[in-house]
C-alpha positions in Angstrom: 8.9 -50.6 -8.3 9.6 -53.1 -5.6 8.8 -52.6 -2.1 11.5 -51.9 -0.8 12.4 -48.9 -3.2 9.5 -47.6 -2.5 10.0 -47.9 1.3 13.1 -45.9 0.7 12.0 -43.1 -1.0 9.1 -42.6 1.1 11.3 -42.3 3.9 13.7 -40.2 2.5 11.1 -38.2 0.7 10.1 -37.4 4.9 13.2 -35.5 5.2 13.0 -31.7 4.3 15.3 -31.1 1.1 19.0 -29.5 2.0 18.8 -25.6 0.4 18.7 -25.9 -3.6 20.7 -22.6 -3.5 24.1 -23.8 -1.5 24.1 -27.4 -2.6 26.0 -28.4 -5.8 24.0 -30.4 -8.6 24.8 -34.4 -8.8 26.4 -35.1 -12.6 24.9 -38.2 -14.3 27.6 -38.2 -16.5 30.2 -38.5 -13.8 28.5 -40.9 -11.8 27.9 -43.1 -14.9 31.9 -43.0 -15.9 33.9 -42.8 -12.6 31.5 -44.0 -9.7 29.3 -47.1 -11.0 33.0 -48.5 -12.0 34.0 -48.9 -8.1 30.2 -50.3 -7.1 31.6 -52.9 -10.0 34.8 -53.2 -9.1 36.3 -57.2 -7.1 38.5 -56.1 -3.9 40.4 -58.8 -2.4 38.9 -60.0 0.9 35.5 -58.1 0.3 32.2 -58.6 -2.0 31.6 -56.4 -4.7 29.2 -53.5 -3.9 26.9 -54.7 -6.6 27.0 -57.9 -5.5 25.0 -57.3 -2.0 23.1 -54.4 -3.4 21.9 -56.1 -6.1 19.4 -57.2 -3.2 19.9 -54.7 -0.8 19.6 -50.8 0.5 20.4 -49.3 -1.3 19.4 -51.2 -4.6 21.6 -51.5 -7.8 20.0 -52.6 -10.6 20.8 -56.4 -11.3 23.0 -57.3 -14.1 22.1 -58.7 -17.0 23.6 -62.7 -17.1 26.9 -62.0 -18.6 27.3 -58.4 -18.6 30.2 -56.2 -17.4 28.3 -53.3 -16.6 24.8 -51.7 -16.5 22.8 -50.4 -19.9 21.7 -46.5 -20.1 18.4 -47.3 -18.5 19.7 -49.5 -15.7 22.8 -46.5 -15.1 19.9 -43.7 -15.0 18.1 -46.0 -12.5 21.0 -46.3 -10.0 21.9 -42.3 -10.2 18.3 -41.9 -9.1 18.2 -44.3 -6.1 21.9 -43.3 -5.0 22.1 -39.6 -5.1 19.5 -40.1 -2.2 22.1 -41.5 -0.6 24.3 -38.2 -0.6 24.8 -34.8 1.0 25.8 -33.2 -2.2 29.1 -30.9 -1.4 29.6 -32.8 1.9 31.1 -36.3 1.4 31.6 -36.6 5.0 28.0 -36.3 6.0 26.6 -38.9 3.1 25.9 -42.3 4.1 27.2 -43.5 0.9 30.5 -43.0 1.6 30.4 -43.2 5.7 29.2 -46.9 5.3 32.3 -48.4 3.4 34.9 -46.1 5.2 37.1 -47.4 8.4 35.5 -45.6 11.3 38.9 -44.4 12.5 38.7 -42.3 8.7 35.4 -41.1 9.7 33.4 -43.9 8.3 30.3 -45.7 10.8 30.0 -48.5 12.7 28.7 -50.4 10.1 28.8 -51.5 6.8 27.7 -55.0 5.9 29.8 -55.3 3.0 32.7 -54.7 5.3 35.1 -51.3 5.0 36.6 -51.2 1.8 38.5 -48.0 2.2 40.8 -47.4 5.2 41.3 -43.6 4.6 39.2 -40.8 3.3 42.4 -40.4 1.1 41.9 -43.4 -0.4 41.5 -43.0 -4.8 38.4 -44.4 -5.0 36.9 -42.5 -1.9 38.1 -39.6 -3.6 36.6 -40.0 -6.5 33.5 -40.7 -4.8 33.8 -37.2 -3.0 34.1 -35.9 -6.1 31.1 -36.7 -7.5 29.5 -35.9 -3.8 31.3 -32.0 -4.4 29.3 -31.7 -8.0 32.6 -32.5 -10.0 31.0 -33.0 -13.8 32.0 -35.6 -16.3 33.9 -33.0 -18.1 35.9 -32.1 -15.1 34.4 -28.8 -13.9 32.9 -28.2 -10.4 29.1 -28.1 -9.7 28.3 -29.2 -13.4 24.6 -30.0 -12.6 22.6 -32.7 -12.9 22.9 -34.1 -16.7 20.1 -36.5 -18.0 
């Protein structure tokens, strides 16, 4: 594990755990089909999410040369750093999607990939909230964490 991972999850690890009881469970699945998609996706006038966290905090696991996407091991890997990165059930208190979000919508002051989403209404905000909420692969609420 590289440094800096392990920097992060030592600090986050300091933290005391939001109440397992009132929180909805993270879905792998969901993540996997409908959230690593945007963190691939090119947006005119901004870098790809992958691109700066690729080498950044948080980490996404680099690409293999060539590839479109991330393998099973690499997409289990992400879920595991990024879900640190969330609130689950509050999207507006996860720094996951504060960071990218125009602070006028709520977002912070900054992001160094830029604001990629101008409202919270935005599609792909939304379907980030989603996953935030516990939405599940298979569309129910709170589906819990699948590995």
């Amino acid at each position: 594990m590289t440094a800096i991972r392990l920097l992060i999850i030592a600090t986050l690890l300091s933290y005391p755990p939001a109440p397992a009881q009132t929180a909805p469970s993270l879905d792998y699945g969901f993540f996997k089909e409908r959230v690593q998609p945007i963190l691939l996706k090119k947006r005119p006038g901004h870098a790809r999410c992958v691109t700066c966290h690729e080498h950044g905090s948080p980490p996404l696991e680099p690409l293999a040369p060539g590839a479109s996407g991330w393998n099973e091991d690499q997409s289990r890997k992400n879920f595991a750093i990024w879900k640190l990165f969330v609130v689950p059930g509050n999207p507006v208190k996860s720094s996951f999607l504060r960071h990218p979000l125009a602070e006028s919508a709520g977002g912070d002051r900054f992001h160094a990939g830029g604001k990629h989403w101008k409202s919270q209404s935005d599609p792909e905000w939304q379907t980030l909230a989603a996953w935030v909420r516990g939405q599940s692969a298979g569309g129910k609420q709170d589906g819990g964490e699948r590995k």
